[in-house]
C-alpha positions as CSV (number, residue, x, y, z in Angstrom):
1,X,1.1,-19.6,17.6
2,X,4.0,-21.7,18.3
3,X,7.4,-20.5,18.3
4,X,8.9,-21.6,14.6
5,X,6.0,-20.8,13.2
6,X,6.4,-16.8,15.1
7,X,10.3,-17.4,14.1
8,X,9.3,-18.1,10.3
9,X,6.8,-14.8,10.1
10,X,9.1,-13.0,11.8
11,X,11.8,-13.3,8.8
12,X,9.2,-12.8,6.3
13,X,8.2,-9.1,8.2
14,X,11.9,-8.6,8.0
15,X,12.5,-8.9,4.4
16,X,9.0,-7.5,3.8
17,X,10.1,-4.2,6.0
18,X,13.8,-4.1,4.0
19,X,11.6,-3.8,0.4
20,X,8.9,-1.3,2.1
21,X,11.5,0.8,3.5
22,X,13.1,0.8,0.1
23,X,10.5,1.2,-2.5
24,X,7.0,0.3,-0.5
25,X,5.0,-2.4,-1.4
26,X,5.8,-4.4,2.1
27,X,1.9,-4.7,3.2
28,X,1.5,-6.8,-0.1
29,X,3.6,-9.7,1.3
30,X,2.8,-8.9,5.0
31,X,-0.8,-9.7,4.9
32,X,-0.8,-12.7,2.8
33,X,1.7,-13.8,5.3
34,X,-0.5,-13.2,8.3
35,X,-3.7,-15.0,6.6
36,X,-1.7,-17.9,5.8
37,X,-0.4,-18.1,9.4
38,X,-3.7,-18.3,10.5
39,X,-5.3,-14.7,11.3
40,X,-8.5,-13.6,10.5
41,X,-8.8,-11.1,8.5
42,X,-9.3,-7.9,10.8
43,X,-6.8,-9.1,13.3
44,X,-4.5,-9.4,10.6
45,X,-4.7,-5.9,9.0
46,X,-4.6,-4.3,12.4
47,X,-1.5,-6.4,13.5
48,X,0.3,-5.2,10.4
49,X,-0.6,-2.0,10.5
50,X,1.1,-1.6,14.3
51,X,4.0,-3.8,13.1
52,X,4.4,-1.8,9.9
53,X,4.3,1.6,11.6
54,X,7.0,1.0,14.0
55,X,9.3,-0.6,11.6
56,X,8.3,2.5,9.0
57,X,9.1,5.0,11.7
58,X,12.9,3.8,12.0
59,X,13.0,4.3,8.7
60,X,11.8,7.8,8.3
61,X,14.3,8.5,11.1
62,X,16.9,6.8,8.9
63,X,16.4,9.2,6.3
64,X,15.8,11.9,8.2
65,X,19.2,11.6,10.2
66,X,20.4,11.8,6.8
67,X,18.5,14.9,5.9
68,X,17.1,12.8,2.7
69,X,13.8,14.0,3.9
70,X,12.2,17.6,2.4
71,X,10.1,18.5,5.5
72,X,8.8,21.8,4.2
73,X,6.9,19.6,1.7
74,X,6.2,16.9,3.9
75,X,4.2,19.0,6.3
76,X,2.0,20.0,4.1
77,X,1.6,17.0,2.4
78,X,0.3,15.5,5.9
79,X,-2.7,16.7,6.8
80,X,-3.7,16.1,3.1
81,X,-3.1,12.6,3.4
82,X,-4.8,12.1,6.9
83,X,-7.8,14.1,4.9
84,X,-7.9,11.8,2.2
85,X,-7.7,8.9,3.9
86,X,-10.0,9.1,6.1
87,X,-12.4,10.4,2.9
88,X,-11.3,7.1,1.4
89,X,-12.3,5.0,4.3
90,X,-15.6,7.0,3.8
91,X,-16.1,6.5,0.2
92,X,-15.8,2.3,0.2
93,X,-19.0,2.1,1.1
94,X,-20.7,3.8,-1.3
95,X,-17.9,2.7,-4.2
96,X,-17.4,-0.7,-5.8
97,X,-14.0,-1.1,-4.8
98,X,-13.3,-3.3,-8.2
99,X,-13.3,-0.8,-10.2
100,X,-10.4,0.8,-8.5
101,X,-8.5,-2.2,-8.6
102,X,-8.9,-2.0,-12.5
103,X,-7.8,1.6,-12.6
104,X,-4.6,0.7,-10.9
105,X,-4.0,-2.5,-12.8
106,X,-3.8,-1.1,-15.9
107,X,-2.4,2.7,-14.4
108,X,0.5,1.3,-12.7
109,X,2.3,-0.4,-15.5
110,X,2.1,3.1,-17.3
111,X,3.5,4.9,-15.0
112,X,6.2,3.3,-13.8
113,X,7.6,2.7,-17.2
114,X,7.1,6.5,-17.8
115,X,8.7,7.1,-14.3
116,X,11.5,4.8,-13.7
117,X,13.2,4.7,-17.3
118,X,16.2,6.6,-16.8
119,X,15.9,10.0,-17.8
120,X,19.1,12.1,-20.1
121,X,21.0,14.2,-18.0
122,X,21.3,17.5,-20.0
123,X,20.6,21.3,-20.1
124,X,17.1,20.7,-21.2
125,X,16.2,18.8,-17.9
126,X,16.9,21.7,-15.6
127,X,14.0,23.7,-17.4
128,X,12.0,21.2,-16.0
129,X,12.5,21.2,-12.4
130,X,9.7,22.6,-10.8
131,X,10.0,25.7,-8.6
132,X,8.7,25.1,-4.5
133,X,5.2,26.8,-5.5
134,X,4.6,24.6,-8.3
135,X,5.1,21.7,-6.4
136,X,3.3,23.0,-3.4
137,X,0.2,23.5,-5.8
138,X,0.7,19.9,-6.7
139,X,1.3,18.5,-3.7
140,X,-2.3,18.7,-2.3
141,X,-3.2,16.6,-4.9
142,X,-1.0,13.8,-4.6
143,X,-1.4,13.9,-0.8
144,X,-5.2,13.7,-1.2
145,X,-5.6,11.4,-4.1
146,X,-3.1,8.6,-2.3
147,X,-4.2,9.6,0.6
148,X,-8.0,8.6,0.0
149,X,-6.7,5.4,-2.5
150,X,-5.1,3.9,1.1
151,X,-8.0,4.4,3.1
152,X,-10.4,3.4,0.3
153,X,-8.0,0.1,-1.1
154,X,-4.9,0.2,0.0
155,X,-1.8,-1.9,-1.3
156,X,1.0,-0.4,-2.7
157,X,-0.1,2.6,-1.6
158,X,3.8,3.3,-0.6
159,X,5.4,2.6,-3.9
160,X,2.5,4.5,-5.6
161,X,3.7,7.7,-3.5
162,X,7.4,6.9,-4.8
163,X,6.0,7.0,-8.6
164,X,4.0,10.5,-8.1
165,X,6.3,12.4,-6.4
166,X,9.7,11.6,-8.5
167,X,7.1,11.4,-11.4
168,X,5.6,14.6,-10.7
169,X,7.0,16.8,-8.8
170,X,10.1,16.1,-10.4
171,X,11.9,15.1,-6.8
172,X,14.3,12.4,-6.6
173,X,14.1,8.8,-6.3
174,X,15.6,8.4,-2.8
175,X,14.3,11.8,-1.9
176,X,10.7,10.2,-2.8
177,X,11.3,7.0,-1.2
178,X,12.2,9.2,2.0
179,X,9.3,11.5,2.0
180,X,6.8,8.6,1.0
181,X,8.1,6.9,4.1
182,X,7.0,9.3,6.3
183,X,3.4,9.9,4.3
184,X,3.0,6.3,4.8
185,X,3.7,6.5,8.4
186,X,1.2,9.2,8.8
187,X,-1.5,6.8,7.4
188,X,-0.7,4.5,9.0
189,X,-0.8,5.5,12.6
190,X,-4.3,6.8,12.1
191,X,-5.4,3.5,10.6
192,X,-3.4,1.4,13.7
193,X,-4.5,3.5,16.4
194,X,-8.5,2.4,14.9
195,X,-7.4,-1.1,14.9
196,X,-6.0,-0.7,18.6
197,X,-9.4,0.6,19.7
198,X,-11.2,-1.9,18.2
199,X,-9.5,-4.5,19.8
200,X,-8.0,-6.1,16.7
201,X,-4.5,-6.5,17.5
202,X,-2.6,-10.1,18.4
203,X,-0.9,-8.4,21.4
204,X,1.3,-11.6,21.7
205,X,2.8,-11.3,18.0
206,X,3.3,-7.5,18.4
207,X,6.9,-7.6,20.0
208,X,9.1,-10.3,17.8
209,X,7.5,-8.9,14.9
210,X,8.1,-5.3,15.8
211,X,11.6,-6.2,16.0
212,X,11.9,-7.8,13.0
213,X,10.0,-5.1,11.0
214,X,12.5,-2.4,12.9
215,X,15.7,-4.2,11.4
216,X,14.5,-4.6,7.5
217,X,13.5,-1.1,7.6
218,X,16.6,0.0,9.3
219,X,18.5,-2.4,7.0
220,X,16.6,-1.4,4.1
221,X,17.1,2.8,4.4
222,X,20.5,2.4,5.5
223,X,21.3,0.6,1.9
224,X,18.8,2.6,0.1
225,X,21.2,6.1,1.4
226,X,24.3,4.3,0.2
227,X,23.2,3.0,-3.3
228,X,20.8,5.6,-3.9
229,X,18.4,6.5,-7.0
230,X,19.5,3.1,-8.8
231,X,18.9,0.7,-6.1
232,X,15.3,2.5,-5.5
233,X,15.0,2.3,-9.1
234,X,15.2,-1.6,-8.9
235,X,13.5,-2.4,-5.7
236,X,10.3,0.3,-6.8
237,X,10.0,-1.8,-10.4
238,X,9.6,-5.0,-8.8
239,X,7.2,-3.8,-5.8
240,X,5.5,-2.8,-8.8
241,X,5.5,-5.8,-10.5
242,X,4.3,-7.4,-7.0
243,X,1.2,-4.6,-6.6
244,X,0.2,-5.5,-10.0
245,X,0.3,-9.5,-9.9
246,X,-1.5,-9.3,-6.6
247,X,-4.3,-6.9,-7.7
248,X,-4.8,-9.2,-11.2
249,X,-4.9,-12.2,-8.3
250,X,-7.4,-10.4,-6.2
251,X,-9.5,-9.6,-9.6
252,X,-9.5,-12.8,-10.8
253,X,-10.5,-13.9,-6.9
254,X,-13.4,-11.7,-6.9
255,X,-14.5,-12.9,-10.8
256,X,-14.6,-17.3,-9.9
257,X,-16.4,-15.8,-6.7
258,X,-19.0,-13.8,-8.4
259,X,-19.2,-16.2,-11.1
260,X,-19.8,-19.3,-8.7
261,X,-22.3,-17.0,-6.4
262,X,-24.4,-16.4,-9.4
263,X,-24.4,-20.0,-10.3
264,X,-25.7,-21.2,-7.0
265,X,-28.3,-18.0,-6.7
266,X,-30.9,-19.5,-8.8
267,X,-33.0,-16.2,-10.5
268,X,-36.4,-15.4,-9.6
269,X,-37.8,-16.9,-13.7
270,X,-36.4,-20.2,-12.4
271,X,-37.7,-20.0,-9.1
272,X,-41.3,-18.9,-10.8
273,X,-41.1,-21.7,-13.3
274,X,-40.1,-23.9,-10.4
275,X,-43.5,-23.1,-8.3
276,X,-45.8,-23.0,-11.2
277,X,-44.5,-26.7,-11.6
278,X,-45.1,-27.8,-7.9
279,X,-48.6,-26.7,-7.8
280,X,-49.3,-28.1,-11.5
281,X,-47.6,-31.0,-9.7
282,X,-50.2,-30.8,-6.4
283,X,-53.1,-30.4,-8.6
């Protein structure tokens, strides 16, 4: 790849790892960007995923220099997500993956309306925070459930983690955005350390785009500390917006495909009605 061309993915990685770092939702622009630059798909997901992890770990050391990060829930969110995503990575073969991509079409909208509308400060909202057991009880469910949604489909799977746990277990924006980062990472480092063994990593793209992804995460968590819920508010309703437009693209992909497959695939009544006129025709 020449060197504008590394130059111009380069600055897309970086704003892509300033949004992820923020509210998730990088790998949606990131992997577009690689396909269009002219990786096949494999190389490409396993190039991000390296990329992505080291610019995600700067960030999760962002936060947690800033103690933004709850690491009594984190650990034992962890091996719940490494649990369900390698179940996901399982389950995509015996699952039609479409169907997924329908659930969080028309799930996502939902819940981030439910989640990021701002909420009354009062008494009333203090009987609501949940006590450390409740959301340990809840925990392993999120964990799991995203956790096996990225290894089974993937994108967004970041800004979905922001949505459940400020959503459900009641934690704060930036607090979520902090703790999803380093869920993410988890993930992520078990999917690119797969990629690495398989050999499906552009070793020559790894270090300018490492670097790029380092400084929009850094960027990104630095500003997300100093703004806080409201600027995670903001960034996480547009990554939305993004996960959503992308699956609906992906859907409607997958529909002219199917639709121009079937077209071509003639059925076996017009292949039958096709012989029975050859050998009328031979006879």
């Amino acid at each position: 790849m020449a060197a504008p061309a590394v130059g111009l993915l380069a600055l897309i990685i970086f704003i892509a790892g300033f949004i992820d770092s923020i509210a998730g939702g990088g790998g949606l622009i990131t992997v577009p960007a690689y396909l269009l630059f002219g990786l096949s798909p494999l190389p490409a997901l396993g190039t991000n995923k390296v990329v992505s992890s080291m610019g995600t770990s700067f960030a999760v050391f962002v936060y947690h220099r800033s103690r933004r990060i709850p690491w009594r829930l984190t650990a034992i969110a962890l091996p719940f997500t490494l649990c369900g995503a390698w179940l996901g990575a399982r389950t995509v073969q015996f699952c039609d993956p479409h169907l997924v991509r329908m659930i969080i079409i028309l799930g996502v909208p939902l819940a981030a309306v439910a989640t990021l509308l701002p909420r009354r400060q009062s008494v009333s909202n203090t009987a609501h925070t949940l006590s450390t057991s409740q959301r340990c009880l809840l925990l392993p469910l999120i964990a799991g459930g995203l956790g096996w949604y990225d290894g089974f489909f993937g994108p967004g799977t970041g800004s979905l983690l922001i949505l459940a746990l400020h959503g459900l277990l009641r934690l704060s924006l930036l607090q979520s955005a902090a703790m999803g980062r380093a869920m993410n990472l988890a993930s992520n480092i078990a999917a690119a350390a797969s990629f690495l063994v398989g050999g499906f990593v552009v070793g020559q793209l790894v270090l300018p785009l490492t670097a790029a992804a380092i400084a929009g995460n850094y960027c990104g968590s630095h500003l997300a500390i100093q703004r806080g819920d409201r600027l995670v508010r903001v960034m996480l309703a547009g990554s939305c917006g993004l996960l959503v437009v992308a699956l609906l693209w992906q859907q409607l992909q997958s529909s002219v495909v199917g639709r121009q497959s079937s077209v071509r695939t003639p059925t076996k009544a017009a292949v039958a009605v096709t012989d029975d006129r050859r050998l009328r025709t031979d006879d």
